[in-house]
N, C-alpha and C positions, 0 to 999 in steps of 0.2 A: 602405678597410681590407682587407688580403689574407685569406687562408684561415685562416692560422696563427694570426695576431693574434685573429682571430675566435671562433677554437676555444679559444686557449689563456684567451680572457676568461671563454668560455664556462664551462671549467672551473672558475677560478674564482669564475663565481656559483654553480656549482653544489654546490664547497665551502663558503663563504661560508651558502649553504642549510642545506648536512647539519652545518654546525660543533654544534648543538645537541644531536645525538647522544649526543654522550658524556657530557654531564650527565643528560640523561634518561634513560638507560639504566640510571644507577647512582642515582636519584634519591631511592628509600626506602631504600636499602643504605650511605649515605656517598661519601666522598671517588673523584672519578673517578680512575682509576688514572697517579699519577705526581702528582696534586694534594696531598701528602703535606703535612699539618705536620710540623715535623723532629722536636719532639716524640713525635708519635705514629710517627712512622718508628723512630726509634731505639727505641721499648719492641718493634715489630715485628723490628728485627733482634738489639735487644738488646746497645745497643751505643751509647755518649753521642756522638754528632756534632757536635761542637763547631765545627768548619767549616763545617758547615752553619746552624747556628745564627747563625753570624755573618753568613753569608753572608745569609739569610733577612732579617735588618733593614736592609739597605747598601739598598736602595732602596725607599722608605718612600709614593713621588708618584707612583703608580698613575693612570692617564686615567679607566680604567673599574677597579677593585677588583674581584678574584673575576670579569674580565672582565661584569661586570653594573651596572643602574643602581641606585646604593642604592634600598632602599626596596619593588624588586620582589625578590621574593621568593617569588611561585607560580610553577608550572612553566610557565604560557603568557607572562609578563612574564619570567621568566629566561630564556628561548630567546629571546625580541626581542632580551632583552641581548646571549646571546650573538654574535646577527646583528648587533646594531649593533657592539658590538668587533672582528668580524671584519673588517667594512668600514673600520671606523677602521684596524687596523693594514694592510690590504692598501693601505691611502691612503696611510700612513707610507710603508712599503714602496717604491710606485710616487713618492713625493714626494722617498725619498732616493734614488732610482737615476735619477729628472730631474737632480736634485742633481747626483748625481756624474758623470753624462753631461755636462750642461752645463760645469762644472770642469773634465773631462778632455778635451774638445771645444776647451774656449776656452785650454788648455796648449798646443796641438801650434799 
């Protein structure tokens, strides 16, 4: 494996790590920031988002929900959650860019 590869994964674990930040941060205060119900957004700007609304129910089949596992629900079990979703979707991720490499590999 070269330098790059090395480094660039490197980074990666080491997002993957800190992803839990941001709920901890805001943990006795509410909602991390852009986690917005649309409800509670529109009395904040004051104003019915009705595209949002909609938008908000179109995908309903969530892997991990609230990026967490049901059921944890204290601060040291919802940061695992967070790390295990991060690795889930960074697997997605690297699972659909084989994907499309491979497909665009086996075109030419």
């Amino acid at each position: 494996m070269d330098r790059l590869t090395k480094t660039f994964l490197a980074v990666i674990g080491v997002l993957i790590i800190l992803s839990p930040i941001g709920i901890l941060l805001v943990w006795n205060y509410g909602d991390a920031w852009g986690e917005w119900d649309p409800s509670d957004l529109a009395g904040q700007v004051h104003e019915k988002l009705t595209g949002m609304e909609k938008l908000s129910s179109a995908w309903t089949h969530a892997l991990l929900p609230d990026y967490n596992i049901p059921g944890w629900e204290d601060k040291f079990h919802a940061s695992i959650g967070y790390i295990i979703s991060a690795v889930v979707g960074v697997a997605l991720v690297f699972g659909a860019y084989y994907v499309l490499i491979k497909v665009v590999g086996a075109s030419r």
